[in-house]
Rosetta silent file (secondary structure, phi, psi, omega in degrees, C-alpha in Angstrom):
SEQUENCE: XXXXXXXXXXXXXXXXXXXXXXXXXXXXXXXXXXXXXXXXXXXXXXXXXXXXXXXXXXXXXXXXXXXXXXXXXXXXXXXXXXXXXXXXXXXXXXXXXXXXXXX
SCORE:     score description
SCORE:     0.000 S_00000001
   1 L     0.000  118.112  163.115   73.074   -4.104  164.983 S_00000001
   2 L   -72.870  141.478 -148.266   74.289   -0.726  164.747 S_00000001
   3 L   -85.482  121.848  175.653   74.283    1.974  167.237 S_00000001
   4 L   -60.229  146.479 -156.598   71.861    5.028  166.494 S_00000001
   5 L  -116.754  152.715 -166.222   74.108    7.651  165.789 S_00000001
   6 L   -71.673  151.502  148.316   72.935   11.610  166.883 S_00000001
   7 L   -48.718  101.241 -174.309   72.484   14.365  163.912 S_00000001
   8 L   -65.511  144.192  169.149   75.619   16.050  163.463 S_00000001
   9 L  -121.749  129.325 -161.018   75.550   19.594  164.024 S_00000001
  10 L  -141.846  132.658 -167.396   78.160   21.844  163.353 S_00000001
  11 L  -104.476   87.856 -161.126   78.066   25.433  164.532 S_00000001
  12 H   -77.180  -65.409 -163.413   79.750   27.024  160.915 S_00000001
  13 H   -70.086  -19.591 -160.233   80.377   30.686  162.558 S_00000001
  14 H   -67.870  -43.977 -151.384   81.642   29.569  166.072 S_00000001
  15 H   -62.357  -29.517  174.210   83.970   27.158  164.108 S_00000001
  16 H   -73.473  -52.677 -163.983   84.974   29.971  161.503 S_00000001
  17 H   -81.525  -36.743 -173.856   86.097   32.716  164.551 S_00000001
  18 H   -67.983  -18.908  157.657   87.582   29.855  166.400 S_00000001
  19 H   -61.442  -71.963 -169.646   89.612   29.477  162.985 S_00000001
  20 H   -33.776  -47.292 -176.653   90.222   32.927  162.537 S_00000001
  21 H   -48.152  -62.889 -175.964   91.085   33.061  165.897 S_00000001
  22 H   -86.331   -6.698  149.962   93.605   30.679  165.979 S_00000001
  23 H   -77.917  -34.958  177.150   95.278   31.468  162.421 S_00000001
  24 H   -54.379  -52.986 -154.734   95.766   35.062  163.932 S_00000001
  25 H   -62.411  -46.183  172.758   97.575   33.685  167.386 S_00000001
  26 H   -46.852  -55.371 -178.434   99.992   32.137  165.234 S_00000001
  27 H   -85.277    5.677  143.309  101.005   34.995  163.313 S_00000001
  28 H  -129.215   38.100  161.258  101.435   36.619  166.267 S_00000001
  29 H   -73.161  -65.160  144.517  103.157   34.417  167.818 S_00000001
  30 H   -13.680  -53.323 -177.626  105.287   34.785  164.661 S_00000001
  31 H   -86.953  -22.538  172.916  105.715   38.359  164.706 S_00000001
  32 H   -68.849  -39.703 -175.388  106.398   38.105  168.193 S_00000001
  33 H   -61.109  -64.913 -173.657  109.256   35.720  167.771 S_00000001
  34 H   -74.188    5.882  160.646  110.757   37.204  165.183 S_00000001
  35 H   -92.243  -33.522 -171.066  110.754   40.852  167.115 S_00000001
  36 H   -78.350  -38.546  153.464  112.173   39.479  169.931 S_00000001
  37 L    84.517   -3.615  159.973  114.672   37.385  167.779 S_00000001
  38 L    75.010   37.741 -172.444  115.530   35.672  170.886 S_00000001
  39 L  -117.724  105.196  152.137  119.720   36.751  170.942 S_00000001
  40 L   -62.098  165.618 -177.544  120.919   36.890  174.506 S_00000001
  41 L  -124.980  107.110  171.942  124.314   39.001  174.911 S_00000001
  42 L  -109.927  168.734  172.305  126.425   36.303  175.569 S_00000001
  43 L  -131.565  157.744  171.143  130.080   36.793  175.839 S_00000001
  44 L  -103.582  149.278 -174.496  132.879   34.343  175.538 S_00000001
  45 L  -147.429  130.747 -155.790  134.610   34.067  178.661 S_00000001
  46 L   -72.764  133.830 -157.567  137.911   31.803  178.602 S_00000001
  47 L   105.282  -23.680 -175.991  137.552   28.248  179.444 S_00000001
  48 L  -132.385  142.502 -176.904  134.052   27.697  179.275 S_00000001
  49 L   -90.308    8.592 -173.223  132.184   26.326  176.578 S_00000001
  50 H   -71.441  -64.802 -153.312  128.202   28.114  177.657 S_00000001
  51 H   -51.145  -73.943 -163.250  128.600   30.893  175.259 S_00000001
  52 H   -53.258  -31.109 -166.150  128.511   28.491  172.174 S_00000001
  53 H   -87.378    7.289 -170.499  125.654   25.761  174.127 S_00000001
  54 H   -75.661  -77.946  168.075  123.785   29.410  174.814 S_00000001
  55 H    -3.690  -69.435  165.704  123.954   29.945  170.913 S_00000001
  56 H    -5.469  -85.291  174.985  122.524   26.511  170.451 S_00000001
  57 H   -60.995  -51.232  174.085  119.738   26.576  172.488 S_00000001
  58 H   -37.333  -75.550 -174.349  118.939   30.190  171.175 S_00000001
  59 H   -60.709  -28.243  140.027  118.655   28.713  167.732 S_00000001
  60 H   -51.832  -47.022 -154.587  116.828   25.538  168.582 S_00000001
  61 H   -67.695  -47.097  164.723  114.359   27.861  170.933 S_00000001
  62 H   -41.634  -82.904 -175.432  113.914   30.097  167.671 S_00000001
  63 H   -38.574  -42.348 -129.490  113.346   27.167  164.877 S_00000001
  64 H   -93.471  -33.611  170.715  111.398   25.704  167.640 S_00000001
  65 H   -52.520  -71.838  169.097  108.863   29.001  168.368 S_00000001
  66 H   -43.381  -35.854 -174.202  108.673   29.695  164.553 S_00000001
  67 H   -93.360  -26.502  164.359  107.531   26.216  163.602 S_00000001
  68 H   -50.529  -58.469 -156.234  104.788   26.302  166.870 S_00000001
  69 H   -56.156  -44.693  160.129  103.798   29.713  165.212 S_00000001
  70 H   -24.426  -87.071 -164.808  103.241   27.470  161.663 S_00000001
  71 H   -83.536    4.117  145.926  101.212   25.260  163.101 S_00000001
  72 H   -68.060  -47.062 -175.803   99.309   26.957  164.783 S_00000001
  73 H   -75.889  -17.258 -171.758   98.158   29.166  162.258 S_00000001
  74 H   -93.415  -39.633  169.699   97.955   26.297  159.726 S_00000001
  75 H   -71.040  -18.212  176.804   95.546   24.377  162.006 S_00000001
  76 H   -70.586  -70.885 -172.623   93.471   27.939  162.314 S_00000001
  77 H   -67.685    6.069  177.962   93.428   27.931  158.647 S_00000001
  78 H  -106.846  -17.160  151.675   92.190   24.245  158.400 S_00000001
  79 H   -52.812  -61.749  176.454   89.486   25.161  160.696 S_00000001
  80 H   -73.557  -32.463  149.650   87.902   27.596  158.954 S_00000001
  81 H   -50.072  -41.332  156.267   88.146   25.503  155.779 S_00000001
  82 H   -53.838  -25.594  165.974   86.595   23.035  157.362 S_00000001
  83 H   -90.284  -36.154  171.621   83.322   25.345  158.174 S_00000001
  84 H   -59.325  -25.999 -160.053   83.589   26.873  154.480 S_00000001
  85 H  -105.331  -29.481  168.177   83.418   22.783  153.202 S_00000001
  86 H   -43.217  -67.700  165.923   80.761   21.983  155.625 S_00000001
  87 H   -19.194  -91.225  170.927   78.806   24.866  154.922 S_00000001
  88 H   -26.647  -52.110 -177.812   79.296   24.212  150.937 S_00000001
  89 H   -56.905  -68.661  173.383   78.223   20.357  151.693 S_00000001
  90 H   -10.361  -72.394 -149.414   74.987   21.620  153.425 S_00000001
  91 H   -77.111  -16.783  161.406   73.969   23.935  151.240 S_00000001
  92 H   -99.502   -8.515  141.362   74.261   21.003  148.340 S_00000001
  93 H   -50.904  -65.520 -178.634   72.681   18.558  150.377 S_00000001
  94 H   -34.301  -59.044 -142.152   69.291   21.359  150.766 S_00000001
  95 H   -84.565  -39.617  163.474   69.495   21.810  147.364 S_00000001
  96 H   -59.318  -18.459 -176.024   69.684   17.873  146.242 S_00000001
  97 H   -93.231  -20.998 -166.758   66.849   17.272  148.367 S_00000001
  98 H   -57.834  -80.276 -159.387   65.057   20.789  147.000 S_00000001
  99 H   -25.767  -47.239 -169.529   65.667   19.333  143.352 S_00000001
 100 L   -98.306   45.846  135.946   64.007   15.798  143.834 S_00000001
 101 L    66.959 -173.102 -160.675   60.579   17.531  145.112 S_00000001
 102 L   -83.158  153.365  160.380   57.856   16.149  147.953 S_00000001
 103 L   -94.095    0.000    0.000   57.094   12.514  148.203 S_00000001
């Protein structure tokens, strides 16, 4: 026996601004990154290797920001596709049920 299962309901505009939302934070997350560009003023100072493991880190910390900022905004934008396919499913659900008339 199978478990009765609830209607699904899906709330199409919250789910679109919570898209919207969260493809914007990415790109500015993005724009943020890349203004800041994340370059400490290192120096080399003789004997010690930190200048170069500074470097490093800087450029992992970068790749690592930029590639957040992706997927965040790419998960934004799969949100709101996801309420544009919902939507679209709905409204040809209505309309298959319009089409075959009253019982």
């Amino acid at each position: 026996m199978g478990h009765p299962t609830a209607p699904l309901s899906v709330d199409v505009p919250a789910l679109t601004a919570c898209g919207s939302g969260a493809a914007e934070a990415g790109e500015t997350l993005r724009a943020a990154a890349a203004a800041a560009a994340f370059r400490l003023a290192v120096t080399e100072q003789p004997g010690w290797s930190s200048a170069t493991a500074i470097r490093a880190a800087e450029s992992l910390w970068d790749t690592h920001v930029r590639a957040l900022a992706d997927e965040v905004r790419i998960f934004g934008e799969g949100l709101t596709a996801s309420a544009r396919e919902f939507q679209a499913a709905d409204r040809a659900s209505a309309d298959g049920i319009r089409a075959a008339g009253p019982r």
